[in-house]
N, C-alpha and C positions, 0 to 999 in steps of 0.2 A: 267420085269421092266428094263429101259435101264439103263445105267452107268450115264445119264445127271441127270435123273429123281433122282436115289440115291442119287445123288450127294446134289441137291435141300435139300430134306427131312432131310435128316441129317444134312445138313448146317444150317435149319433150327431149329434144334434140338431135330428133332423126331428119337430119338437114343433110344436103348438099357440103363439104368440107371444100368448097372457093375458098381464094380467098377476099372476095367482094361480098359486101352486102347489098346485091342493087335485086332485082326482085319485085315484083309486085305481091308475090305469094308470101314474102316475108310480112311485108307491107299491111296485106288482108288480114294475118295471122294478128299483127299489133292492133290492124282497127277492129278485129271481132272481138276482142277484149271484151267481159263486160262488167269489169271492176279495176281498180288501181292497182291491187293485188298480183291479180290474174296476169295484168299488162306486165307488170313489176318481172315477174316469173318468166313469161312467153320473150321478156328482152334479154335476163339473161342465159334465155337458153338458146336466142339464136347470137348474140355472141358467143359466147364460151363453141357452141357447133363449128360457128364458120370461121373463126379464127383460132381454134383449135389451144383457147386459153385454159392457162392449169384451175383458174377460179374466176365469177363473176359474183358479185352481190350490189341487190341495187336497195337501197336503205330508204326509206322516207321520213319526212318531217313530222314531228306532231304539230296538230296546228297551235298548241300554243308558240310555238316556234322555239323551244327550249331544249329538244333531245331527238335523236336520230331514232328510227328502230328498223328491226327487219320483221320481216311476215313470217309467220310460226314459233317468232321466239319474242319472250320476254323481256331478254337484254335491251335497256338502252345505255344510248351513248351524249350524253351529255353533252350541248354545243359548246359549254365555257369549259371543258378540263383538256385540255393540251396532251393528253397523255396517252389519246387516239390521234391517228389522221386525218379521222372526217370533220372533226373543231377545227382544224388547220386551213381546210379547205373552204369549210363553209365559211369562216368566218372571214379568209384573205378574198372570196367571194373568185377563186381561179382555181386551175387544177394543182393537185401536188402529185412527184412522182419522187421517189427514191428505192434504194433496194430493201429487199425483207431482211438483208442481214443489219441495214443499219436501221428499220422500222422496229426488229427484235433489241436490237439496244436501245435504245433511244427512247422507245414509245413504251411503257409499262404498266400501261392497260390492260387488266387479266380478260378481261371478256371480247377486246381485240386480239391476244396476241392469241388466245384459243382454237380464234377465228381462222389462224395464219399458221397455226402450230404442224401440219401435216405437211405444208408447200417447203420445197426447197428453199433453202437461205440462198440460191442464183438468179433466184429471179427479180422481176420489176415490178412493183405497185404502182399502181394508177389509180388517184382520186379526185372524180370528177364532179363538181356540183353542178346541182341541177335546177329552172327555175323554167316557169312559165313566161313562154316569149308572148305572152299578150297579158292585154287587161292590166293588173297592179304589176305584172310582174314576180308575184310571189314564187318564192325555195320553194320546192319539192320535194328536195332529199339530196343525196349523193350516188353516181355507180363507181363501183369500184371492182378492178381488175386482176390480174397476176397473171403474169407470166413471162417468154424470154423480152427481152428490152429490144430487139430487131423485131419482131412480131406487132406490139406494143406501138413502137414508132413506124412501122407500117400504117398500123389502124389508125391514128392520131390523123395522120396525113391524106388516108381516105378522103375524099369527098361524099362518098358515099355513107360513110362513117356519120358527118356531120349533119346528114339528111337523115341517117337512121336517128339522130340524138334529137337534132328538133321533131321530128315525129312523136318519137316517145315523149316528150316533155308536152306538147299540144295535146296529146290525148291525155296525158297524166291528169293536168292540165283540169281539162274537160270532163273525164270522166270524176274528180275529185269536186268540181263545183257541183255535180250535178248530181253526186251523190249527197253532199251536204244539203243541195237546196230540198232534195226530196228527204230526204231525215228531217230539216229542220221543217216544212209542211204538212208533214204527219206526225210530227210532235207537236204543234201546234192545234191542227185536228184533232188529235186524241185529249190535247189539254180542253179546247174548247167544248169538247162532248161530253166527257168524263169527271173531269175533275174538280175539285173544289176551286171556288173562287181564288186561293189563293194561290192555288197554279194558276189559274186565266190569268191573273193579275202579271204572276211573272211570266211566262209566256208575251205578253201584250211588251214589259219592258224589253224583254227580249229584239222583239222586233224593233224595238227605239234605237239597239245599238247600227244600225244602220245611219242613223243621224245625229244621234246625242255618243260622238265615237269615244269608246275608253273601255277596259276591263276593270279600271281600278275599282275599289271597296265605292270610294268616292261618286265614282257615278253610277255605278249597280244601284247604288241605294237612291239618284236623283234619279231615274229613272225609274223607278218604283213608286218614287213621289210624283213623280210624273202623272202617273196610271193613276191612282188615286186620285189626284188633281181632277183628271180630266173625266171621272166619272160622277162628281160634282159638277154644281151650278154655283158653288163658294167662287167670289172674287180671288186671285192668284196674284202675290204682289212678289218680283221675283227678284231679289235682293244680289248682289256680291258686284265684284271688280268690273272694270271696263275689258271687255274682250273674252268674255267669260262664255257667251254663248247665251246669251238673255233672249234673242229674238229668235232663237232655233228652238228654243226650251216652249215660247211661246206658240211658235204653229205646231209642234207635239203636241202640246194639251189642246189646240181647237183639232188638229187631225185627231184623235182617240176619242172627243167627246160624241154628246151624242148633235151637237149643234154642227157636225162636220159637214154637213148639205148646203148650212147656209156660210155667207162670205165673211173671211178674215180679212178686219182693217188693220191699218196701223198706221203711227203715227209718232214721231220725235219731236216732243212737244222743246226739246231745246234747241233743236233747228228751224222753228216758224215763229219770226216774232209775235211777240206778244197782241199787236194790234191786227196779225191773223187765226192765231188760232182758234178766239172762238169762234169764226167764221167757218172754220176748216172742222170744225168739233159740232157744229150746234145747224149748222147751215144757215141761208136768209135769206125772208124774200126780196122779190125785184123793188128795187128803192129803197131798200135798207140804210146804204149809206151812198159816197159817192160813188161812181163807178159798178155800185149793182145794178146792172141793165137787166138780168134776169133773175131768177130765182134759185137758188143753188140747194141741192141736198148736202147734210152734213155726213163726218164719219157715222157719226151716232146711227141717225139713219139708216145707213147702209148698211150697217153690223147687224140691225134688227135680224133675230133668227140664227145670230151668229156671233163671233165670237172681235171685242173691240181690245188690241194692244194698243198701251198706251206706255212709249220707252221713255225713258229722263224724265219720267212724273214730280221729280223732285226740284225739277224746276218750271213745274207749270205756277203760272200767278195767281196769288190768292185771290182775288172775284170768282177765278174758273175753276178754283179748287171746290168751293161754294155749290156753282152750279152741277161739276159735275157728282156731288155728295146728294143731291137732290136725285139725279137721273138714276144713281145705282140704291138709293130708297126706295122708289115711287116706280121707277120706271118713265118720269115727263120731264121733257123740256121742251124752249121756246127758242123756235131760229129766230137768226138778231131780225128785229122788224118786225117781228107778226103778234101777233092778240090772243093768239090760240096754242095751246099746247097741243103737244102730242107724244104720241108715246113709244116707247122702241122696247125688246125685249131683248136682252144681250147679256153677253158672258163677260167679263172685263178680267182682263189680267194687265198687271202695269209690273213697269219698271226702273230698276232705277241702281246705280251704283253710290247716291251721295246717301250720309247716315241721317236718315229721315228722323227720330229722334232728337238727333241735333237739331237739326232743323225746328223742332218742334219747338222746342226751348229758347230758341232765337226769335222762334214768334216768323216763321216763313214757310209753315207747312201745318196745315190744321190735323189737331189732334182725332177729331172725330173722322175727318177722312181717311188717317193712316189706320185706324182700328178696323173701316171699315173695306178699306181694300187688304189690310192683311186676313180675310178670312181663312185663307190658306197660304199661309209665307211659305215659300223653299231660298233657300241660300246656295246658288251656285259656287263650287269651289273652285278657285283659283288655279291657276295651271301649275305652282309648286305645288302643289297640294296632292295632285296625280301625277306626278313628275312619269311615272310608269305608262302611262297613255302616249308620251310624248311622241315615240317610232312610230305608234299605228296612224297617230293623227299626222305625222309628216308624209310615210307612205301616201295614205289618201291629198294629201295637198296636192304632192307631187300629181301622183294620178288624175285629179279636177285641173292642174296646171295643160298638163298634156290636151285634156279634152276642151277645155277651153280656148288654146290659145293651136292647136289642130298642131301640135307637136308631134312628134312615133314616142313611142314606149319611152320609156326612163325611169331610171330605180333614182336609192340613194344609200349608197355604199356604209358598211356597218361604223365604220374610225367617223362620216359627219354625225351619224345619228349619235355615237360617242358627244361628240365636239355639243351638239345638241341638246342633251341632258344636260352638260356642266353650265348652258347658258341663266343667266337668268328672267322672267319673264314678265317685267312690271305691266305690258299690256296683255299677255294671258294667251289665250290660244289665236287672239286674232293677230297681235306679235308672231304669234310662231307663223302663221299662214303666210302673213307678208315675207319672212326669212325666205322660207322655202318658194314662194315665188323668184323674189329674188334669184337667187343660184340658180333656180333650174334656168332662170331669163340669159345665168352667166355660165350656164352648162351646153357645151356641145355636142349637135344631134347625135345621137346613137353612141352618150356617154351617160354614165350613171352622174347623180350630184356628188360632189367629193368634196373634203373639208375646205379644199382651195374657193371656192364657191360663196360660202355663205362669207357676207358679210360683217367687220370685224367688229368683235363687239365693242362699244367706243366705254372702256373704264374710265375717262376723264370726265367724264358724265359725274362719277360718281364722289370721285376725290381728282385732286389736280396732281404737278408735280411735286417732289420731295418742297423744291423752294416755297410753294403757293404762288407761282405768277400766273400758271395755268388752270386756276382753280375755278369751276362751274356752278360748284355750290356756296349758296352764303355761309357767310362766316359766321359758327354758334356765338349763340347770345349767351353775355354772364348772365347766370341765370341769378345772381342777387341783385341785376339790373331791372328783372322785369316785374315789374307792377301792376301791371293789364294782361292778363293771357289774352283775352280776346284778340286786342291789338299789336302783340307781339307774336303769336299764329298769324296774324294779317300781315303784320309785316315781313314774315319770314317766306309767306306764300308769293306775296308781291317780289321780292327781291327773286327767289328761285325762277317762279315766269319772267321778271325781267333780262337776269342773264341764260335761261336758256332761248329767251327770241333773239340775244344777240347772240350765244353762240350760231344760231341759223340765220344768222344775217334777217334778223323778222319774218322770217317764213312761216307762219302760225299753223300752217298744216305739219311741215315737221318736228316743230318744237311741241305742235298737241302727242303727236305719236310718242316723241320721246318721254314724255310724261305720264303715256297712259290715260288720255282724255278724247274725246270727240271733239275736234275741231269747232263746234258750236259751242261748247262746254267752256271751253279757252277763251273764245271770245267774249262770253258771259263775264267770265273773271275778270277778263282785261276791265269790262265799260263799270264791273264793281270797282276795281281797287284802281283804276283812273290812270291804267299804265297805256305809256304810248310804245306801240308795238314798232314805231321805223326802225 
């Protein structure tokens, strides 16, 4: 008899009635599967066989992760309405069992209780969630059971039982990624051959969400500007908050262009002082200044053929604003020392969180250079903004925490991803990434993150106690006192960095975070407004 034909007969439930599920023929039967479906079907029909259960149903997730369903029917079950068992399950993330007589009171979900409408009111429900034990760890679905509660707590106890559950979950598992990857490969294909550019285009975003991560409306649409962007040779100036994802958005547009052969620089022009970076931008030759013994290539250089990021542009110094408004004209400039130009051909994208406009107007950012790197502006949005990305992006933290730091698996249980949403996020998703390190550093091996975990959010930050002795923030200005906005913004900035370095006892790296600044940025401030950070 072949492997298809066993496979058949058992699926169908012409099994052995043991009461063990051990077996290798069980086993082959689940790995011949050759869909989720199939596997879904072939599980439970050798349960319900070998334990002689009055019903089995094994339900799957959609991958928006919002509602249960089963194979052949169009019922779904909604993961937030309480009024099935499998919301109960999925979302306490453990099993639930009670009887069908109190499931029919209790639960008064018509398209569950329909489910359940033929079985004795004697017997026991069993609802078991189901997830992938590797990789992200993602839900799967639920199985779910009936029948006597001796039976029932036999099989629970099995060990065999638990070997047949992680089996089916690994192939689920496996067989579910790899039916997505080849869906989304030939969707892909068929966009690339067939369709209009403006499928290519979304198809190409499509694949961004692997890096630029979110469903929201939000970044659907920054990811399509993306694709755009990068089908141009227009300068990208990439505008919004600190944490926003500036430098991820930037090797997007040089991976998609068509300069993606030659090498992506970069550079933080507010972490190199000012008496290197033109050295570090421009190159020079040997003897240029002191201590040039040789002859150094610059970024510029290097980018030739490629693509030159350039982060915190909004505090690069006005001579280098100058020269670099010359390079992205002409395409020439001169390393420091030399007589001779020469020429580099490059894609530039800059960025920057301070409001360059302002700037402009203060006379510390030239007008002609901001017109001419916003040839194509995008505005990253802020992490309130897609507050609905938040679960996907903490998932993947989690998961790069594990592979980074050679952790096993670990989730993060649905009450933190709660606790999560309600925070709020003035440093943006790179806030969130730090959180989530965090915990999982305070989570124990072979435990999901739990709200205990993350760290609390410090509201004294924001306002102090009832009294004011505790208070972090400066104290508002009458405002019929102020006569200079300029200098009463200055002053109001200076006072907030002064008492939050001494809330951190002068720790300028965590008084930058709590502000939502790069630690070069903060120090920039301090040597303006003449604060002494001890």
């Amino acid at each position: 008899m072949t492997a298809k034909a066993i496979d058949m007969r058992w699926c169908e439930g012409d099994l052995p009635t043991g009461p063990g599920l051990d077996g290798m023929a069980r086993a082959l039967a689940l790995v011949e599967s050759a869909s989720p479906a199939e596997l879904r079907a072939c599980a439970s029909g050798i349960l319900q066989a070998s334990h002689q259960l009055a019903w089995v149903s094994c339900l799957y997730l959609d991958g928006s992760g919002r509602w249960l369903g089963g194979d052949g029917s169009d019922v779904r079950f909604d993961c937030d309405d309480f009024r099935h068992p499998y919301a109960h399950a999925i979302r306490q993330g453990k099993p639930l069992r009670l009887g069908l007589l109190e499931a029919r009171s209790r639960l008064d979900h018509a398209d569950f209780q329909a489910q359940v409408a033929a079985l004795s009111g004697g017997l026991q429900l069993v609802v078991r969630p189901l997830r992938a034990l590797d990789g992200k760890r993602e839900w799967l679905g639920a199985l779910a059971m009936a029948g006597e509660a001796a039976t029932l707590a036999r099989l629970e106890a099995d060990g065999e039982f638990a070997a047949f559950e992680a089996l089916l979950c690994r192939l689920w598992a496996g067989l579910t990624r790899h039916q997505g990857e080849r869906q989304r490969e030939a969707s892909l294909r068929q966009s690339l051959a067939q369709l209009s550019d403006g499928a290519r285009r979304q198809a190409l975003a499509e694949r961004l969400a692997a890096d630029l991560l979110g469903g929201s409306k939000a970044m659907q649409a920054l990811r399509s500007q993306v694709v755009r962007a990068a089908e141009t040779n227009l300068a990208v100036l990439l505008q919004g908050e600190t944490g926003t994802g500036k430098d991820r958005v930037a090797r997007a547009i040089h991976r998609l262009s068509g300069r993606r052969e030659g090498a992506f620089m970069a550079i933080n022009c507010a972490a190199i002082p000012e008496s290197l970076l033109e050295s570090e931008l421009f190159g020079h030759v040997k003897g240029a200044f002191s201590g040039a013994d040789r002859a150094r290539e610059g970024l510029i250089s290097q980018a030739d053929g490629g693509t030159l990021f350039l982060d915190e542009i909004g505090d690069m110094p006005l001579p280098l604003q100058a020269k670099l408004l010359r390079v992205l004209e002409n395409g020439r400039y001169r390393p420091l020392g030399s007589s001779e130009e020469r020429r580099a051909d490059l894609r530039l994208v800059a960025a920057t969180h301070q409001p360059l406009r302002e700037r402009i107007r203060d006379q510390r950012f030239r007008a002609d250079l901001y017109y001419r790197l916003g040839q194509f502006p995008l505005t990253l949005p802020p992490l309130r903004e897609r507050s609905e990305d938040i679960a996907e992006l903490a998932e993947a933290f989690v998961a790069d925490f594990c592979t980074r730091e050679g952790r096993g698996e670990m989730g993060i249980t649905p009450a933190a991803l709660r606790q999560l949403r309600e925070r709020d996020y003035p440093g943006n998703v790179r806030e969130l990434k730090n959180l989530i390190d965090y915990a999982c550093a305070m989570t124990r091996p072979g435990e999901d993150v739990a709200p205990e975990a993350l760290p609390a959010q410090a509201d004294g930050e924001a306002q102090g106690d009832d009294d004011g002795s505790a208070s972090t923030a400066p104290a508002k200005a009458n405002a019929e006192s102020v006569k200079d906005l300029r200098r009463a913004l200055r002053d109001y900035e200076a006072e907030l960095i002064r008492q939050r370095l001494l809330l951190f006892d002068g720790n300028r790296a965590l008084a930058a975070e709590s502000l939502g600044l790069p630690k070069r940025t903060l120090a920039h401030k301090c040597r303006l407004l003449e604060l002494d950070a001890k």
